[in-house]
Structures are given as structure tokens and as C-alpha cells.
C-alpha positions in Angstrom: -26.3 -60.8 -30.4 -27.2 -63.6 -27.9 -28.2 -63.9 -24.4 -27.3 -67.8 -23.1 -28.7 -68.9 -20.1 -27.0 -68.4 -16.8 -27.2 -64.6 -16.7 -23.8 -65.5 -18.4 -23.3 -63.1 -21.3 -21.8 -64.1 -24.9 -19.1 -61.6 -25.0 -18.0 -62.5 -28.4 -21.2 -62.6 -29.7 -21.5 -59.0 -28.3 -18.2 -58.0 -29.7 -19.4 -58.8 -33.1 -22.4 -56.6 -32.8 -19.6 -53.5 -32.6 -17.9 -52.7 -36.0 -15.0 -51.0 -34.5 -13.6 -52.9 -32.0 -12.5 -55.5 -35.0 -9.2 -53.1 -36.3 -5.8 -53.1 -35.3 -4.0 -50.1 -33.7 -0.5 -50.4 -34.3 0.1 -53.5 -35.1 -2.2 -54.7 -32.6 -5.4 -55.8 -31.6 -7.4 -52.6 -30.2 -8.2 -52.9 -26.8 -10.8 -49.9 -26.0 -10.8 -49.0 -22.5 -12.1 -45.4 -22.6 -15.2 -46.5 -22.1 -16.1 -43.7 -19.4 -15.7 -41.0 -22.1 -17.3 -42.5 -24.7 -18.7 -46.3 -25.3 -18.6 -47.5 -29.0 -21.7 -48.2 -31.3 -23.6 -51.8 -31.8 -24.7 -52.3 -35.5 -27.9 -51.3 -35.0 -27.7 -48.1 -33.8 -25.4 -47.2 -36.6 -27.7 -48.7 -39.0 -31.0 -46.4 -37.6 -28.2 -43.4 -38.5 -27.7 -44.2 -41.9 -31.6 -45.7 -42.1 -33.1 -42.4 -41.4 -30.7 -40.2 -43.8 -30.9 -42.7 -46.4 -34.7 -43.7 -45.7 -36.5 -40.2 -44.3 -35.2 -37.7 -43.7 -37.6 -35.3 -43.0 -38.0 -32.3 -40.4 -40.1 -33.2 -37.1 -43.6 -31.9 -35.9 -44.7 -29.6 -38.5 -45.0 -31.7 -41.9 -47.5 -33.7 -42.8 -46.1 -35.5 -45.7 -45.1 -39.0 -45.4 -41.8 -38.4 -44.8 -42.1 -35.9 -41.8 -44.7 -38.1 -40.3 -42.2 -41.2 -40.1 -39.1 -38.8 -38.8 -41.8 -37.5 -36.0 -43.0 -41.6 -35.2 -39.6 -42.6 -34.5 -38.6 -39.6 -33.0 -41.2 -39.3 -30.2 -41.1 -43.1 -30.1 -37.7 -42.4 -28.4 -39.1 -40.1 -26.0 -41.4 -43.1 -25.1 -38.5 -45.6 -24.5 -36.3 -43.1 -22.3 -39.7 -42.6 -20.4 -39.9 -46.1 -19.7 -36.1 -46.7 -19.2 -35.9 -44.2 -16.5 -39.6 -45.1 -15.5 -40.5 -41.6 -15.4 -44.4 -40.7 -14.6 -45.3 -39.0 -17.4 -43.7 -39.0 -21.6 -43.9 -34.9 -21.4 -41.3 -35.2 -18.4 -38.7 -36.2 -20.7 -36.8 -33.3 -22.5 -34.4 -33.6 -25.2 -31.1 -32.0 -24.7 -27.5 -32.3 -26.5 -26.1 -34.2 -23.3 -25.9 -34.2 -19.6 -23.8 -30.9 -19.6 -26.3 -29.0 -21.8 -29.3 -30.4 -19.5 -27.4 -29.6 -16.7 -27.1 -25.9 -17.8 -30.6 -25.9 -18.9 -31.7 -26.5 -15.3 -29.4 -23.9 -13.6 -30.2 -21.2 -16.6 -33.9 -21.6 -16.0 -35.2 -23.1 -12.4 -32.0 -21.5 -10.9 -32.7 -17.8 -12.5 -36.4 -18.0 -12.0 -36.0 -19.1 -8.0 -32.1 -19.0 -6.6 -31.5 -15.6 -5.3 -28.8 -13.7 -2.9 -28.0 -15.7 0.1 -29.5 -19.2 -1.4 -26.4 -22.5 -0.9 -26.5 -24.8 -4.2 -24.3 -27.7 -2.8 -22.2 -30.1 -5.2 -19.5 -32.7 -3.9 -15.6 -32.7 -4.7 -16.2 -35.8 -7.4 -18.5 -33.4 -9.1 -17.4 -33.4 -13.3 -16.6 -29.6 -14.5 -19.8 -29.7 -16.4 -21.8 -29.8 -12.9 -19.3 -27.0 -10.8 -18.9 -24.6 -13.8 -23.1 -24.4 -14.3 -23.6 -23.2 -10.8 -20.8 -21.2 -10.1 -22.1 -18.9 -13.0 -25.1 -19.3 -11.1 -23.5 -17.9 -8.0 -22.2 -15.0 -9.3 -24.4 -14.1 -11.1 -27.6 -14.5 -8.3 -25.3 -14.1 -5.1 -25.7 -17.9 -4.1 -23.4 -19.5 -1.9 -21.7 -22.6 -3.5 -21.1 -25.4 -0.6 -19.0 -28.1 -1.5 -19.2 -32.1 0.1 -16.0 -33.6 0.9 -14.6 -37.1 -0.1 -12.6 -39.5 1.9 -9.2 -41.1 1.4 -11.4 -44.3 0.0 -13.2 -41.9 -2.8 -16.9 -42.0 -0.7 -18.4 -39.1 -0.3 -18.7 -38.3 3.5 -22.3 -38.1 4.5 -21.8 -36.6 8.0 -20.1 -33.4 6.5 -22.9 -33.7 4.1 -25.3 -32.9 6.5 -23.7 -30.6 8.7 -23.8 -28.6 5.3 -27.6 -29.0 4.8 -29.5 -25.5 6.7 -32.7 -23.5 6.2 -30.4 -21.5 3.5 -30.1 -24.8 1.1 -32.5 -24.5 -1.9 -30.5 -26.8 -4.3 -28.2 -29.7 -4.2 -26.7 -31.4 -7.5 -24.5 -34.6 -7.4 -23.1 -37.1 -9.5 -24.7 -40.8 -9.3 -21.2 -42.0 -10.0 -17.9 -40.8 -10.2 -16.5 -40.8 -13.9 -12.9 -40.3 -12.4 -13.1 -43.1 -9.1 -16.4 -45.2 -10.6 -17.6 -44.3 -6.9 -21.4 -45.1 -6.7 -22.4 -42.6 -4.3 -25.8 -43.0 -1.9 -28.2 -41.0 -4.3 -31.4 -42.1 -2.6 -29.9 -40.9 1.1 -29.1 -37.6 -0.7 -32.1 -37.2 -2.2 -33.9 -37.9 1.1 -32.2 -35.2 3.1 -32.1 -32.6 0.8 -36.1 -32.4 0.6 -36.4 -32.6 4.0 -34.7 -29.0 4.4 -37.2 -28.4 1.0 -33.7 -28.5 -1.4 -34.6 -29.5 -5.3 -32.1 -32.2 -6.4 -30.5 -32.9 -10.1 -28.9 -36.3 -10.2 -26.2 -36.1 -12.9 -26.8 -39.7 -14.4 -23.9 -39.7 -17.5 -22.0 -42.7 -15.8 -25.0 -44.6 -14.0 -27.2 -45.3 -16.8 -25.2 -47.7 -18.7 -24.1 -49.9 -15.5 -27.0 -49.1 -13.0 -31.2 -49.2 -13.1 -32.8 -46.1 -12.7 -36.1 -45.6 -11.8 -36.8 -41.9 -10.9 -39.7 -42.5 -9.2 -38.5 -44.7 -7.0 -35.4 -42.3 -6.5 -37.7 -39.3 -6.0 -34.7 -36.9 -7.6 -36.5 -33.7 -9.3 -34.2 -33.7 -12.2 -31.9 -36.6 -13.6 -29.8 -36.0 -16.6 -27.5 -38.6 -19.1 -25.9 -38.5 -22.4 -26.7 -41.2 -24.8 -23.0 -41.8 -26.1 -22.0 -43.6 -22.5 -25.2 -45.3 -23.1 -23.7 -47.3 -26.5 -26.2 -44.4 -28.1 -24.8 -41.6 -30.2 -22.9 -38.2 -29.3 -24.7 -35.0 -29.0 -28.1 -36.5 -27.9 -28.6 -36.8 -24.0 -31.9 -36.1 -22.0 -33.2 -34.5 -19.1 -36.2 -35.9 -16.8 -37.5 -33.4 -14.4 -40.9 -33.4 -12.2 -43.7 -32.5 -14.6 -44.9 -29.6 -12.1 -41.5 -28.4 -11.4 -41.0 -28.3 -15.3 -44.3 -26.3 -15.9 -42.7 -23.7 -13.0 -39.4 -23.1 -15.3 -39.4 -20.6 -18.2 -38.0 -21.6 -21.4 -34.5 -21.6 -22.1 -33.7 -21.1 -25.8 -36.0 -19.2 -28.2 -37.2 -20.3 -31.6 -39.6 -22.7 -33.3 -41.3 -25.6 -31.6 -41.1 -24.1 -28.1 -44.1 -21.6 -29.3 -47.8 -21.6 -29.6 -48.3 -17.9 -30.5 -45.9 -15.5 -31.5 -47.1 -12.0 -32.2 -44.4 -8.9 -31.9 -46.4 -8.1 -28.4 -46.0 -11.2 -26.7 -45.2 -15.1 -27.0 -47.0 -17.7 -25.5 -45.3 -20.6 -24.9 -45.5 -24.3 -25.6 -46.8 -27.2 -23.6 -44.0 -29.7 -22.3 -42.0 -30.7 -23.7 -41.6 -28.8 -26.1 -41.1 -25.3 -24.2 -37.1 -26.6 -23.4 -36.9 -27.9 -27.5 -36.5 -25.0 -29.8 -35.2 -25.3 -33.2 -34.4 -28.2 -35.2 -33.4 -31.1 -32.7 -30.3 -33.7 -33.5 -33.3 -35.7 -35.0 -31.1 -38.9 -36.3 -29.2 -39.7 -32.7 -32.7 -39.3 -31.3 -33.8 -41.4 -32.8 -30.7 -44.0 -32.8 -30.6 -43.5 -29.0 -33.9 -45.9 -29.0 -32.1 -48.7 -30.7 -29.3 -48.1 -28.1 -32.3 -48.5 -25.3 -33.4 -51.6 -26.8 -29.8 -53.0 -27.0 -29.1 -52.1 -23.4 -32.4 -54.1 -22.4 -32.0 -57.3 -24.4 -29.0 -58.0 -22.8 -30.2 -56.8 -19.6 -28.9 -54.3 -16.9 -28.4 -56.9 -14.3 -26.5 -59.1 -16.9 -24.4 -56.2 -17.9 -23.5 -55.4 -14.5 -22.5 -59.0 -13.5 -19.7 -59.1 -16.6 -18.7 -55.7 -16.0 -18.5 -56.5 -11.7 -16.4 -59.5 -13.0 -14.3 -57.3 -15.0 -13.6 -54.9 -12.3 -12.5 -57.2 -9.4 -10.4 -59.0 -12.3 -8.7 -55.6 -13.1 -8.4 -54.8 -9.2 -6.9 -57.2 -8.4 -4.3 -57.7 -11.8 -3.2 -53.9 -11.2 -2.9 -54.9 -7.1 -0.1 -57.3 -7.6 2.3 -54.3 -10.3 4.6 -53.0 -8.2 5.0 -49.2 -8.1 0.9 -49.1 -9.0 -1.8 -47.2 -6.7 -5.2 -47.2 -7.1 -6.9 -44.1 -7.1 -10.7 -44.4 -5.6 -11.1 -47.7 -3.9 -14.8 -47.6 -2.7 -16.7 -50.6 -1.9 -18.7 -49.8 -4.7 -18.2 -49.1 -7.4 -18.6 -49.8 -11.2 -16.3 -50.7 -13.6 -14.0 -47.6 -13.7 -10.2 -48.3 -12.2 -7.9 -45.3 -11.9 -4.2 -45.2 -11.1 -1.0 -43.5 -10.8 2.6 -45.2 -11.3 5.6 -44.4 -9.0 7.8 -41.8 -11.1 5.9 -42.3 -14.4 3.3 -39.3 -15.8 0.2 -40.8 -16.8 0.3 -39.0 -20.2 3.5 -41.3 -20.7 1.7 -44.2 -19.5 -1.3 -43.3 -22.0 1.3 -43.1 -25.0 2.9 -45.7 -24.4 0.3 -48.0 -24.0 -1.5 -46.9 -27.0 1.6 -47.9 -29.0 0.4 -51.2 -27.9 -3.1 -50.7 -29.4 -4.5 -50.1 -25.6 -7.0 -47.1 -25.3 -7.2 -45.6 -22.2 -7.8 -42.3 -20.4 -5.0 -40.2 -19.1 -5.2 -36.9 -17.3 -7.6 -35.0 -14.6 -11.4 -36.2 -16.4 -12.6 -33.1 -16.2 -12.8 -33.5 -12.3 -9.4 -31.0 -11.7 -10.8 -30.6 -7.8 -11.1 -34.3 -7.3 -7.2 -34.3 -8.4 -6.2 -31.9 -6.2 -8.2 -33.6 -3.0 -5.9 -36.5 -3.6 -2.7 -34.6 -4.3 -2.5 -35.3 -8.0 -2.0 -34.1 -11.0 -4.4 -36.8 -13.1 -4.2 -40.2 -13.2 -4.4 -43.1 -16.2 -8.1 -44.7 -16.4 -9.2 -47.7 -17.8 -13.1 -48.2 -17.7 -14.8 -51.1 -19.0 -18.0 -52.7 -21.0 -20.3 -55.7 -21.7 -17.6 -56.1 -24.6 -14.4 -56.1 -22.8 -12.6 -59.2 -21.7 -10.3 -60.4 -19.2 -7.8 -61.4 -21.9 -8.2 -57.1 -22.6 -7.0 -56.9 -19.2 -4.1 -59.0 -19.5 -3.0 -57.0 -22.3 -3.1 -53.7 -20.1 -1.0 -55.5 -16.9 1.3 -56.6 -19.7 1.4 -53.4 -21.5 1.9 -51.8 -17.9 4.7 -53.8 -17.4 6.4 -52.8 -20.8 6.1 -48.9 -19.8 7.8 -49.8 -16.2 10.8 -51.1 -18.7 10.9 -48.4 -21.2 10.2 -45.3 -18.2 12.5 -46.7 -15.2 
């Protein structure tokens, strides 16, 4: 992996770093643009996988052999980098969860129980992924809250006045995406933030998109929970984190029951463990913690702002390639935006367009991405998505236009 000067990256230098990008999918070079559901692995964070199983293996936190003493150093040292990566106060305000949906459900199952009740509004936003409208309508039906909903215009922005004509002395939560998985819509997190604690709102920021492409400093943001997944973030599946507000944490009750989130347990009563290990019961997914530091590191060497400037280029490339095919919209044209591009293809389905396409060795994303309300603001069905990373190219993008082309033959 190199850096060379210019804030230019070395994109096949980078490529190398990732074993499976070098494979052929029928017949074909693989182009991976399903980067949005899932980014592939650099080297090293494979290797701190297999290094741990094959090295030690051990269970966290309560041995104090040799073994168990490494697992529990590299594991909390990965607690330590997300802490500075999201440049969180405190190291106990990071908690380990499976992914953004499970720390999203954390927060509604436990600050939402303990203080949402009859009559309270939760607002989300029509760009909003399943995993944070599902959590809260539970919520509502449960408690009796009142689920409010901003709108999004014909561009794929949220629209801020609407947003605030839906703020009142009733709203006591408001969760939002950073960015749209299904547009790439960066939406005005800070100005959000703002207004909903000036009615005295708590806000989660759902992060899964952002933190590959975008800085995040939660301080600076002021949310009182952010949450992310570490397989967007070149970091492994079923590892994700959640930051919240140390003295909003210390208000929630535990979630899950079991070992590690205990300090007493006697058949009368449990007392409960310090943070943050009240929200981690039971044996954690100790390997992809730990891998998810080595994905940190990665992220940082090549730098965020470095990563963005190849991935900007990428994007106004793509734009501007899929502009020019006749028969092609574009679905969510925001000003900004990272490197997502949706579409739709005069009298093609996108599932076709996904087949076909992959016949070619392209991987893309068809269908709704879990945003089915998003879909039906714009009057669709789904669309196909191509979303991009520090290790795509413009020659990748070529191959789509061209590939886009061939479906227009085979379909028309």
C-alpha cells in the first residue's frame, strides 16, 4: 500500500492490498460496485482474522493466562482506536455491537423503554434504511409514540423547513441517516442535531454509510448516539459500534443479560456493570473486533480526505458517463453527495439490468436497498446502484456504461 504525494492515491497499489478483487467473474475481470452493501477486505485485516484464531485464541476479560491476556490487549485496543476515530470523549462511550442495525435497536430497546412514553413523536426522514423505521415503530406501538416522518425533495435532500414545522414540545427523539445508502445524499446532520436539542430531542445519527467516505468527530457533531458497521468500513461483518453520551449511557438499563454486563449476581438481585460493559453480555465477536482496528488503521494511512478526493472523482466521472445513455435517469441528484449513483432505465427492470451486467463480471446493487419508502416517494419500484471505493477506477466505470449499453441491445 502507498500514499504518493499530491493527495493523489496509488489505486493499484491499493487494489493489490485486496485479495479478491484479482478473480474473474464470467470470463471477466470483476468489477465490484456493491460497495454500499458491503466493501471488500485489505490483507491485513484478513490476516489479524486468521492471526488471532491461529495465534490466540482465547476468551476476553476473565483469564489471566497468556493467551486471554493478548485476546483482551487487542481487543480493548480496538475500543481505543474507534474512540479516537470518532473522537469520542471518553473510551467507556464506545459500545460494541453486531452492526448499526443491532446498535440501533439497542438504543430504542433501552433509552426508548426507560423514557418514550404515550404521546412522545420519535421523528425519522423518508431516506431512513428499514433497520432505522422498523426499531421505532416497535417502539411506537409498543409505548404509544407518535412516529413523524421528514419529507425529501424531487433532488433527494431532505427538506429542512418541513423538518421543523415537525419539531414541537411533544418531540423527545429524532433519528436520521448521515447519508443515504439508496441516493448517497449527505444530509445536514449538524443543523439536525442543533434543532432537535433545542426542543430538548436526543438524537442517534445512523453513521453505516458516512464513516468510510466522511470524518466524524462526535464531539464536534454533538449527536447523543452515532452508530456504524465495520464491513462498509473495509472491516469485517458482524462487528459494528455504538457511541453514545457517557451520562446518557449511565441513564439506560441494560439490554441483554448474561456474563460481562454483571458485577454481582445473587438469585435476589443483579447489580450491573460499569460501561461499557453493561450493553456487552456474553461472549463478543472477539476476532472482527479485533480486525476492525486494522481496518481503522488502513482507513487512516491513506487518509479520509485522500479517499474522498478519488472517490469525488469517481462520482462526477460516473455522473456524468450515465448522463450521456439515453433512456438512463438518475435517482437522487443532491449537490452532495458521496460516491453512490442510482438509476432506473426506460422499459428495463433493474433486476434485469443487475443480471445482465453481472454476466459481464459487473457487481452491482439492484432492487429497493432496504429503503421500500424512499422507492415509493419517487414512484419506483427499486432501482440499479453502483457505489464506489478508494479501489475502483474509471476504467471500472467504462465497463459499466459499456455493459449498460449491451443490456439496452439484449432488453429493447
Amino acid at each position: 500500500m502507498q500514499v504518493v504525494s499530491h493527495e493523489i492515491l496509488d489505486t493499484e497499489a491499493i487494489r493489490r492490498d485486496f485479495p479478491v478483487l484479482h478473480q474473474k467473474v464470467s470470463g471477466r475481470d470483476l468489477v465490484y460496485f456493491d460497495n454500499a452493501a458491503t466493501t471488500q477486505k485489505p490483507k491485513a485485516v484478513i490476516d489479524a482474522l486468521t492471526g488471532y484464531y491461529e495465534g490466540y485464541n482465547a476468551n476476553i476479560h476473565r483469564g489471566i493466562h497468556h493467551l486471554a491476556e493478548k485476546a483482551t490487549g487487542a481487543f480493548e485496543a480496538t475500543r481505543i482506536a474507534i474512540q479516537r476515530f470518532l473522537n469520542a470523549a471518553h473510551v467507556e462511550e464506545i459500545i460494541f455491537t453486531y452492526g448499526t442495525t443491532d446498535g440501533i435497536n439497542l438504543v430504542a430497546q433501552t433509552y426508548g423503554r426507560k423514557f418514550l412514553g404515550e404521546g412522545d413523536e420519535i421523528i425519522i426522514s423518508t431516506m431512513e434504511h428499514h433497520s432505522n423505521i422498523v426499531p421505532w415503530q416497535m417502539l411506537c406501538e409498543e409505548r404509544g409514540c407518535v412516529l413523524k416522518v421528514i419529507p425529501v425533495d424531487d433532488n433527494g435532500d431532505l427538506i429542512l423547513e418541513e423538518y421543523e414545522k415537525l419539531l414541537t414540545d411533544r418531540t423527545r427523539f429524532v433519528s436520521v441517516v448521515y447519508v443515504s445508502n439508496a441516493l448517497g445524499t449527505i444530509n445536514p446532520v449538524k443543523t439536525i442535531i442543533d434543532k432537535a436539542h433545542a426542543v430538548g430531542a436526543k438524537v442517534l445519527i445512523d453513521g453505516a454509510q458516512a464513516t468510510s467516505h466522511l470524518d466524524i468527530d462526535v464531539q464536534a457533531l454533538d449527536p447523543d448516539f452515532f452508530v456504524f458497521s465495520a464491513h462498509k468500513l473495509y472491516g469485517p461483518t458482524g462487528m459494528g459500534a455504538l457511541y453514545g453520551k457517557r451520562e446518557v449511557l449511565e441513564a439506560m438499563p441494560p439490554w441483554r443479560g448474561g456474563g460481562e454486563m454483571i458485577k454481582e449476581v445473587t438469585f435476589e438481585k443483579t447489580t450491573y456493570n460499569d460501561l461499557p460493559y453493561k450493553f456487552e453480555a456474553g461472549t463478543p465477536n472477539i476476532a472482527d473486533v479485533i480486525a476492525t482496528q486494522y481496518a481503522l488503521e488502513y482507513v487512516d494511512t491513506l487518509g479520509k480526505k485522500n479517499i474522498a478526493a478519488h472517490e469525488n472523482q469517481l462520482l462526477a466521472y460516473a455522473t456524468d458517463a450515465l448522463s450521456s445513455i439515453d433512456g438512463l435517469r438518475l435517482v437522487g441528484t443532491a449537490k452532495e453527495k458521496i460516491s453512490v449513483v442510482s438509476f432506473v432505465m426506460d422499459g428495463i427492470h433493474h433486476q434485469d439490468i443487475g443480471v445482465i451486467l453481472d454476466q459481464q463480471g459487473i457487481a452491482v446493487r439492484t432492487g429497493h436497498h432496504c429503503t421500500q419508502p424512499l422507492m415509493r416517494r419517487f414512484g419506483i419500484a427499486g432501482t440499479t446502484r453502483a457505489s464506489f471505493a478508494v479501489y475502483n477506477t474509471t476504467e471500472e466505470i467504462d465497463r459499466l456504461v459499456q455493459g449498460l449499453h449491451r443490456v439496452k441491445k439484449m432488453m429493447l
